[in-house]
SEFIPA-247456 format. One record per residue (C-alpha): residue number from 0; residue in one letter; x negated, y, z. Coordinates in steps of 0.2 Angstrom, whole numbers. Layout:
R  pos  code      x      y      z
R  NUM     a      X      Y      Z
...
This chain:
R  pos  code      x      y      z
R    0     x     46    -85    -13
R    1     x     56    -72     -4
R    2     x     58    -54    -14
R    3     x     53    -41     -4
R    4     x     67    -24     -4
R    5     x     66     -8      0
R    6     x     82      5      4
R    7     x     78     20     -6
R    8     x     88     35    -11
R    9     x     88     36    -29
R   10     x     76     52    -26
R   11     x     63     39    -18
R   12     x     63     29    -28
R   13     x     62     39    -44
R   14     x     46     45    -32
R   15     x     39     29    -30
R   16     x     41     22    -48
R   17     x     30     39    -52
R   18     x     18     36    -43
R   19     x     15     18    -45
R   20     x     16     23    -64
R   21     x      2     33    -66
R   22     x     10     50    -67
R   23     x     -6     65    -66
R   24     x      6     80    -60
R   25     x     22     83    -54
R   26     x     31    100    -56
R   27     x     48    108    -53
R   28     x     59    119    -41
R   29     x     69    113    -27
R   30     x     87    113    -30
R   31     x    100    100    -23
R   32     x    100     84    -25
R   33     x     83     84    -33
R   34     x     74     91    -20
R   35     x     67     77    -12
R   36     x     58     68    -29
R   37     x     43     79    -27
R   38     x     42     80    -10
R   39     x     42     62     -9
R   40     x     29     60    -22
R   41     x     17     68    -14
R   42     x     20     60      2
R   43     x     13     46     -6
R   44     x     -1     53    -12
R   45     x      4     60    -30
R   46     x     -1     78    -34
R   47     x     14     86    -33
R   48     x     18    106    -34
R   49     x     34    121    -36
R   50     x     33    131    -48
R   51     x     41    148    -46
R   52     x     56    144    -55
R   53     x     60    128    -69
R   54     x     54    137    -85
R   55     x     36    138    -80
R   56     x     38    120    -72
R   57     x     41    113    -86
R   58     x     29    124    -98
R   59     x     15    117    -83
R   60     x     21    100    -87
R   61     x     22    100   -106
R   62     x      3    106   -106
R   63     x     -2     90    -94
R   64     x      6     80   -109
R   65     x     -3     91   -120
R   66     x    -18     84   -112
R   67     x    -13     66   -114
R   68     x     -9     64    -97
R   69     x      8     61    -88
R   70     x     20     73    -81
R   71     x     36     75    -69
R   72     x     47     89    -69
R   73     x     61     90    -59
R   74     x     76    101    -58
R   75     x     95    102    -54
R   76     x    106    106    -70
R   77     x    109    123    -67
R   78     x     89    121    -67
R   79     x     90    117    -86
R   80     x     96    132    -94
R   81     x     81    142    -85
R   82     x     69    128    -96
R   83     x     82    127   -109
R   84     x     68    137   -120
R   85     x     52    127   -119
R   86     x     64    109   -118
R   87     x     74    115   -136
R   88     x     55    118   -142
R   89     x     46    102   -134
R   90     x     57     94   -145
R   91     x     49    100   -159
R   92     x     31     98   -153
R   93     x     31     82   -146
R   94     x     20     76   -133
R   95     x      2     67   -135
R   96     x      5     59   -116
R   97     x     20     58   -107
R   98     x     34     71   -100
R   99     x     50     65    -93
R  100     x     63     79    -87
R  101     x     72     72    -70
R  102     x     88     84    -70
R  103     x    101     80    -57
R  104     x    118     85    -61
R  105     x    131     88    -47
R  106     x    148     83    -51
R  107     x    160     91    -39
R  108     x    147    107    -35
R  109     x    143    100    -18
R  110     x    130    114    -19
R  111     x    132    122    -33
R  112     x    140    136    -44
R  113     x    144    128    -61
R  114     x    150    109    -64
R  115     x    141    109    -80
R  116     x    136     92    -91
R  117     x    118     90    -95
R  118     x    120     78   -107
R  119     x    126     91   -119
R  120     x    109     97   -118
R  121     x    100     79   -124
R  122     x    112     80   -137
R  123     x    109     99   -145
R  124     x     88     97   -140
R  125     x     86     82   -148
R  126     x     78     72   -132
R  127     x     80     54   -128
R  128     x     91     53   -113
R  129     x     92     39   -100
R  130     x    104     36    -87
R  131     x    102     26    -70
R  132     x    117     20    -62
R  133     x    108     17    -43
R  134     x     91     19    -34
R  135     x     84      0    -44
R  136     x     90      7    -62
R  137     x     81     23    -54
R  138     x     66     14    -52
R  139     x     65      5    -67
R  140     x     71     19    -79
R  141     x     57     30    -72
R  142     x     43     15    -80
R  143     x     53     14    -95
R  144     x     56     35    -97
R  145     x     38     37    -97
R  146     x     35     21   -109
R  147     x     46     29   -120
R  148     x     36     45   -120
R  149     x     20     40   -125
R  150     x     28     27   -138
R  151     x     37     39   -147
R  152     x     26     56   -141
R  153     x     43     63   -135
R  154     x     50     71   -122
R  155     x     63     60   -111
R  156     x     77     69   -103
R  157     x     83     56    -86
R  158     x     98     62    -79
R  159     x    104     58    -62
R  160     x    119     63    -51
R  161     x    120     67    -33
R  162     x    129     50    -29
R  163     x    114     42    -37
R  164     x    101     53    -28
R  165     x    107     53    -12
R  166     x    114     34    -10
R  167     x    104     22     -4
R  168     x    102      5    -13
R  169     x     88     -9    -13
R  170     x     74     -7    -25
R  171     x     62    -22    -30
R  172     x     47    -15    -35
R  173     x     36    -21    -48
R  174     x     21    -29    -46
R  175     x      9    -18    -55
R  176     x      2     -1    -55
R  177     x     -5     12    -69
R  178     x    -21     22    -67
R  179     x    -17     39    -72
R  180     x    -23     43    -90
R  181     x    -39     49    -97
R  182     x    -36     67   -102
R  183     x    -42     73   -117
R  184     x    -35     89   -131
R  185     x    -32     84   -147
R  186     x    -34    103   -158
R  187     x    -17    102   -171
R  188     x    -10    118   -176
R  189     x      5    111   -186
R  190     x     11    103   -172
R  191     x      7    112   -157
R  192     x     10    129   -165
R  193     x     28    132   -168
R  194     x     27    146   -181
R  195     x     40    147   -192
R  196     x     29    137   -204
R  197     x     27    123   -193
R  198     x     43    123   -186
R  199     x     52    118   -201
R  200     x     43     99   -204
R  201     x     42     98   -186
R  202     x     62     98   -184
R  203     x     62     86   -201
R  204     x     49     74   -190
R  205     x     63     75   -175
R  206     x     77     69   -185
R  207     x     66     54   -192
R  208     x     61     51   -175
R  209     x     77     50   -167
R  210     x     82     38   -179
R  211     x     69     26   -176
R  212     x     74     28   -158
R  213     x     92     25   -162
R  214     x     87      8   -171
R  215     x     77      3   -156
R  216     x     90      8   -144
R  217     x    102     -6   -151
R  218     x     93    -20   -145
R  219     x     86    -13   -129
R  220     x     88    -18   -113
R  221     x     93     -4   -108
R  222     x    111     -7   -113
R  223     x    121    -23   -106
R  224     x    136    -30   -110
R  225     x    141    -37    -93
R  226     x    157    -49    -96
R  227     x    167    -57   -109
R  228     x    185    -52   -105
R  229     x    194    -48   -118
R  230     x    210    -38   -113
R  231     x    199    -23   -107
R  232     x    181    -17   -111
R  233     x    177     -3   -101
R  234     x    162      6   -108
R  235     x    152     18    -94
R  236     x    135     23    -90
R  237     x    128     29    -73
R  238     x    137     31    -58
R  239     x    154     28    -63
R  240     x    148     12    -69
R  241     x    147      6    -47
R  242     x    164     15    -47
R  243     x    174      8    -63
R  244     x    166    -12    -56
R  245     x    174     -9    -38
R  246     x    190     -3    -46
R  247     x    191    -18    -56
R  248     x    186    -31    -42
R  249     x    199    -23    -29
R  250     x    210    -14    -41
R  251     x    228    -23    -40
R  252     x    238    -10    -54
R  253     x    241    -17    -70
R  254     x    232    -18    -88
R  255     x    235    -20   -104
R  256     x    236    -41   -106
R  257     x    231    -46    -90
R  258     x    228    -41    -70
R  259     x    210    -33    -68
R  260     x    196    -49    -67
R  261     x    188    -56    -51
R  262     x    170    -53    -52
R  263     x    159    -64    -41
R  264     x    141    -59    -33
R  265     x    128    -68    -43
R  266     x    112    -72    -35
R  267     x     95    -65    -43
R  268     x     79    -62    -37
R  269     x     81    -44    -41
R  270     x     97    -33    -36
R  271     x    109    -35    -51
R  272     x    127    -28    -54
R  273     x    138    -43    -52
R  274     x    143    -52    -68
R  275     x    161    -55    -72
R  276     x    160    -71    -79
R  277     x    179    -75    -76
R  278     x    193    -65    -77
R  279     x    200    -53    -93
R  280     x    187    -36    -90
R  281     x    171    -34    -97
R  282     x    158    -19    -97
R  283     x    147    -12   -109
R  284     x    133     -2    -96
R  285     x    125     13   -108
R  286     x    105     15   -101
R  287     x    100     27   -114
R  288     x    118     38   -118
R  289     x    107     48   -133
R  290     x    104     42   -145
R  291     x    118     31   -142
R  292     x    116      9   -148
R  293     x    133     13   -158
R  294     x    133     -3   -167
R  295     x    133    -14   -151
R  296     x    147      0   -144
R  297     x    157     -4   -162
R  298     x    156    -19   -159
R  299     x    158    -23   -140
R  300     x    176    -11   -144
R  301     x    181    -22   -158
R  302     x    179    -38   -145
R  303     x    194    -30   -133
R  304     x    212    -27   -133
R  305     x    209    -14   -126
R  306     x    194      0   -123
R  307     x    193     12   -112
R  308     x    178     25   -108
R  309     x    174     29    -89
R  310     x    162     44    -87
R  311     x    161     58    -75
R  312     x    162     76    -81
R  313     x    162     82    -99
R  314     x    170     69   -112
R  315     x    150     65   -118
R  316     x    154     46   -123
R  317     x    172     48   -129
R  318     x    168     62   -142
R  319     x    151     54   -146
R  320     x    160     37   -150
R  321     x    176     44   -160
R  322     x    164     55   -172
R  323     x    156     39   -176
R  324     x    173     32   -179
R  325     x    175     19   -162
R  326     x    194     21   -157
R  327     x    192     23   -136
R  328     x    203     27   -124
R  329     x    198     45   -115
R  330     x    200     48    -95
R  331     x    216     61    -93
R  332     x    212     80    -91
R  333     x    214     81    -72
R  334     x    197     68    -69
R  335     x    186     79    -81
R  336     x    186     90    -63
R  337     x    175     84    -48
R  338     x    164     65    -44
R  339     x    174     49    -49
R  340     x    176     37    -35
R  341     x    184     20    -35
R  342     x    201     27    -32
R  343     x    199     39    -46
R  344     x    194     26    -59
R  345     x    210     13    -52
R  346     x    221     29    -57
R  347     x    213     29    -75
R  348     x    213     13    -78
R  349     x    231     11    -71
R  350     x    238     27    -81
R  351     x    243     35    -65
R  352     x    240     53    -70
R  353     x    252     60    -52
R  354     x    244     73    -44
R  355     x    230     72    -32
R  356     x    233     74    -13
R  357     x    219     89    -10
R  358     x    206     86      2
R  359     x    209     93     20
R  360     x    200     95     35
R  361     x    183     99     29
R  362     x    171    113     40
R  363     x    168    127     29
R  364     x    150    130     27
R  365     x    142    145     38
R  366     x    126    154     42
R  367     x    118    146     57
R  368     x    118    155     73
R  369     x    105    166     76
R  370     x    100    165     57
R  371     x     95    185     52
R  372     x    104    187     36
R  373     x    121    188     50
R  374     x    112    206     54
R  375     x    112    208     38
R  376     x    130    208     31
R  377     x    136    214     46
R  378     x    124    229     42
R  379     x    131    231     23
R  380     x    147    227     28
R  381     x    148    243     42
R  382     x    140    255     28
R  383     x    154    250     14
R  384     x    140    244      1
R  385     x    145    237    -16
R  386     x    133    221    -13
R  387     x    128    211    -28
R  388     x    122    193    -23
R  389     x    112    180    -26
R  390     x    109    162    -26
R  391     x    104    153     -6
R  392     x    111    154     10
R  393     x    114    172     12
R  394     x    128    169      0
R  395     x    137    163     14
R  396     x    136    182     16
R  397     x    154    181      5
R  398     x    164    172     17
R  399     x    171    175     34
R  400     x    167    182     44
R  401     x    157    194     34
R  402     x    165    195     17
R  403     x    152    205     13
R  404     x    147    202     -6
R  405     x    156    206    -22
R  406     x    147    196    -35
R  407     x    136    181    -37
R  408     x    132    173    -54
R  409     x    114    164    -55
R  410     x     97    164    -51
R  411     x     92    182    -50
R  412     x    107    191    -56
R  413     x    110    201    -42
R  414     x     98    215    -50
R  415     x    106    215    -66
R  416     x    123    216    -61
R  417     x    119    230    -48
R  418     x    112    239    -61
R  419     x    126    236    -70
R  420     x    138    242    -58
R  421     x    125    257    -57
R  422     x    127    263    -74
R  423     x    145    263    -76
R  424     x    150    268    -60
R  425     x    155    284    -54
R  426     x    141    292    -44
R  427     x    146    293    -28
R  428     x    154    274    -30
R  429     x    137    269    -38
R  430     x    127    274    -23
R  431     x    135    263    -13
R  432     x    129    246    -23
R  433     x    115    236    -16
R  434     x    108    220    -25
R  435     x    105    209    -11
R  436     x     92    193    -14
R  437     x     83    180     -5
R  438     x     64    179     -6
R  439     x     62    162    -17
R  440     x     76    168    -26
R  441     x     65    184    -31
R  442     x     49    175    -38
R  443     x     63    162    -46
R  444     x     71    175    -56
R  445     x     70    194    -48
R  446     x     54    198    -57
R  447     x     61    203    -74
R  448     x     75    211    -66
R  449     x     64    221    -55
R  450     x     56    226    -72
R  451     x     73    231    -79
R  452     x     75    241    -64
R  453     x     58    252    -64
R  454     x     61    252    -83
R  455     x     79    258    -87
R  456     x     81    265    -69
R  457     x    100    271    -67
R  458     x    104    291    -64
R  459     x    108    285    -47
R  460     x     93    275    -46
R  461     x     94    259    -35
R  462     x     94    248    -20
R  463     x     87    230    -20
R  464     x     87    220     -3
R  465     x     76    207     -1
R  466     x     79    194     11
R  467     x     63    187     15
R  468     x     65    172     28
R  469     x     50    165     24
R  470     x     56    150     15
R  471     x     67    141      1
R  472     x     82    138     14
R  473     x     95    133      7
R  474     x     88    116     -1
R  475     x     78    110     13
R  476     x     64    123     17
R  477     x     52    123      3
R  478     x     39    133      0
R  479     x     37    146    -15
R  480     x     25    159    -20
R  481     x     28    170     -5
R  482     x     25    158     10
R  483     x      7    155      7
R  484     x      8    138      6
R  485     x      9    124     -5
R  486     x     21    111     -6
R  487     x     16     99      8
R  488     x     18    113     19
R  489     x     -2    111     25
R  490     x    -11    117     11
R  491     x    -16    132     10
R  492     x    -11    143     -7
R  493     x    -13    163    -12
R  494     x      2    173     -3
R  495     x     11    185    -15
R  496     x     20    199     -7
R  497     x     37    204    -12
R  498     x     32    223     -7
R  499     x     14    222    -16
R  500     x     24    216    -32
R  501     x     37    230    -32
R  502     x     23    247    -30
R  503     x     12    238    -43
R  504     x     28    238    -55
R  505     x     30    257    -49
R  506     x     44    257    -37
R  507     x     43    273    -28
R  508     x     49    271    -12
R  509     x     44    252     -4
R  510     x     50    247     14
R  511     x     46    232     25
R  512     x     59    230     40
R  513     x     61    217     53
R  514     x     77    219     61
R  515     x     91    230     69
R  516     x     92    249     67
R  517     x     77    250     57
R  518     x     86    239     40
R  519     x    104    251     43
R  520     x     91    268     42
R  521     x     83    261     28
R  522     x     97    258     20
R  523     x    107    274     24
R  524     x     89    284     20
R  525     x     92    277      1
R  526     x    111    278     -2
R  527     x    106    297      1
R  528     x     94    300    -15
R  529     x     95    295    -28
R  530     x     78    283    -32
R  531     x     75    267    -35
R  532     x     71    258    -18
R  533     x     66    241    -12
R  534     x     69    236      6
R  535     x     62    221     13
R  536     x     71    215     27
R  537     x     58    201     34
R  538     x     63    188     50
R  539     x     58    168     48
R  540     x     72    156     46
R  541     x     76    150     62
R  542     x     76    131     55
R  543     x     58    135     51
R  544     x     47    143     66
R  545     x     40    127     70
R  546     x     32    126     56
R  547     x     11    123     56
R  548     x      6    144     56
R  549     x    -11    136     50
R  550     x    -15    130     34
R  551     x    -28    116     28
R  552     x    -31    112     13
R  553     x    -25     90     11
R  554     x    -31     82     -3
R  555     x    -25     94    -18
R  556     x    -10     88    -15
R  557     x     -1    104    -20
């Protein structure tokens, strides 16, 4: 009987495994590389929503699981520390359905401003953490995060990476599909309610549940030892586990006791990472990396010559193992930096620690032609503003030919930092700063700072710019509170505006421009009194006119 595959990113397929697994509501915010899960999900008929920013998704998703019923949020890692509050406390709560966390780290800030590690964040919360190493694991891992939800009524943290988001691989699906569940609330105050009080058995019933996890994760399937070579045992989980294989099927450099194995293609009805059933390497594939199977890792290092840990990004593994007393080999300093690749992990394994040759020749990115926000800078840059930035496209705004913003952090601190800059400033200097931010960005995480700004106005007041092209630009043109749509992009949805929001919190002087002279008065008009002072500046995205104006609502779907 012939398989039947299917070439997914591992972004689909995480979408299709949710779906066929029953899972009631999908939330999140778009951010690369884990835009596409949700939108994918609900291309296949699962109910699917953004949130305006990654705390309230996932406060929306721990309520479904509340419920008993079983939810997806979704998130790239910078994502996290905005949900880092409920996800430290969900911990605690537990869950009576199913919640599973998808955060997508980006190794090498393809499209990102910090190269932070995730799994630091499994480790400190107290979550189960799984990790698929291409789109099948991705799949499979999905069923299995969820299983593992409702078994132990915890939270489930399943980290990805862009290479395994983005890459396509073949995916077997399973043969089976799960009805979403029955909701029903359960009333329990001890454990829902996290009072002091409550908080302390609840953290007590964490630790004990983490250990029964533990115990079940050293003989889960999770985990495989793939090989029985003994001269080197190389011990990796996601991504680099595709990476350190290749380098050890085509590597030629030397190893301790023997030349890297040959590692032949063996058939299965399923895709399968090869076995190397001959030469002098073997592999020990983590699944779940917390809590970590550390007796089948103690033991598969006492079975090698030689043992060596291949993981992208932050030391996770190494200083995991050595604190439970497994003497590993650790990747040099210079590889903590950046995505592994085959080459990479041939230099580890090899000991060559020579300097890189940098990468040349790539096109710097740019703001499309004809795109408004060009106006814009060009606009701040003639009138000599001190511009605070923000996270999206317009932070292009920084480089050439603009050069036209002085400081961007994360979501949303463009207001506190202008403010900032406000307050300490020298007045004529102060009057010059303008907080510049995108409209997604300001539902994201401008709302407290417009607060911050009505509520501690400096003696200079202040100017925030709000760039409002009608749409989440810079991860694929999503919608957000602002559009008046939903996430389909068809279905229909209560249109917040930035300018109602900012008189409602008592902004005195509100304006909404559309282009040319009228932003550079506007702007000139405020640097001259000192109030506080919103300007809208409001042209579509010109990747997004051709967008349906109408909207209909489509099944719920959003």
């Amino acid at each position: 009987m012939s398989i039947e595959r299917h070439l997914l990113s591992g972004n689909e397929a995480l979408a299709f495994a949710a779906r066929q697994a029953g899972v009631s509501l999908g939330t999140g915010y778009p951010g690369t590389p884990s835009s596409e899960i949700l939108e994918q999900f609900s291309i296949l008929g699962g109910r699917a929503q953004w949130a305006p920013n990654e705390k309230v998704a996932l406060e929306v998703g721990i309520g479904v699981a509340f419920a008993r019923g079983r939810a997806l949020v979704t998130m790239k890692h910078v994502g996290l520390n905005v949900a880092a509050d409920p996800f430290f406390s969900a911990a605690f709560t537990g869950v009576d359905g199913a919640l599973v966390i998808v955060v997508a780290d980006d190794p090498g800030m393809s499209s990102s401003q910090n190269e932070q590690d995730s799994r630091r964040f499994a480790l400190a919360a107290g979550v189960p953490m799984l990790e698929p190493s291409d789109s099948q694991e991705a799949y499979e891992f999905m069923w299995e995060a969820l299983s593992l939800s409702e078994r132990w009524r915890s939270p489930v943290l399943l980290r990805i990476t862009t290479r395994v988001c983005h890459s396509k691989t073949a995916v077997v699906f399973r043969n089976e599909a799960r009805p979403a569940p029955a909701s029903a609330f359960t009333r329990n105050i001890p454990e829902k309610v996290m009072i002091p009080a409550h908080a302390r058995p609840a953290h007590r019933r964490l630790r004990e549940r983490l250990k029964a996890i533990q115990a079940w994760n050293e003989g889960s399937s999770l985990n495989r030892r793939i090989g029985e070579g003994k001269a080197l045992g190389i011990i990796t989980s996601g991504v680099a586990f595709a990476h350190a294989r290749e380098a050890v099927i085509t590597g030629s450099a030397g190893i301790a006791a023997g030349s890297y194995a040959t590692i032949t293609q063996k058939q299965t009805d399923r895709p399968d990472p090869s076995d190397p059933s001959e030469g002098s390497a073997s592999f020990f594939k983590v699944g779940m990396t917390y809590p970590l199977p550390l007796q089948r890792l103690r033991e598969f290092a006492a079975s090698v010559d030689r043992c060596i840990v291949i993981e992208e990004g932050d030391p996770y593994l190494v200083e995991s193992l050595r604190m439970a007393g497994i003497a590993v080999e650790d990747k040099p300093e210079a590889f903590r930096f950046g995505e592994l690749n085959v080459d990479r992990v041939r230099c580890i394994l090899s000991g060559d620690t020579a300097p890189e040759t940098p990468r040349t020749g790539a096109k710097p990115p740019e703001l499309c032609a004809g795109c408004p926000h060009r106006m814009t800078f060009t606009t701040l840059d003639r009138l000599n503003c001190i511009v605070s930035g923000d996270i999206g496209c317009y932070t292009l705004g920084a480089l050439p030919p603009f050069e036209a913003m002085d400081s961007q952090l994360c979501m949303g601190a463009s207001i506190g930092i202008g403010l900032g800059l406000r307050h300490t400033l020298r007045d004529e200097e102060a009057r010059r700063v303008v907080s510049v931010i995108g409209d997604s960005t300001f539902f994201h995480s401008g709302l407290t700072g417009l607060a911050e700004m009505v509520y501690n106005p400096p003696r200079t007041g202040h100017i925030l710019l709000i760039l409002d092209n009608g749409t989440t630009a810079m991860t694929g043109l999503q919608e957000h509170p602002g559009t008046g749509h939903g996430l389909n992009h068809r279905s229909s949805a209560t249109q917040v505006l930035p300018e109602n929001v900012a008189r409602a919190m008592g902004v005195p002087n509100v304006h909404v421009v559309d282009y040319g002279r009228a932003l550079e008065e506007a702007l000139e008009g405020a640097m001259g009194k000192d109030e506080l002072t919103v300007i809208i500046m409001r042209q579509p995205c010109r990747l997004n006119v051709k967008k349906p104006a109408t909207c209909e609502p489509e099944n719920g779907n959003d």
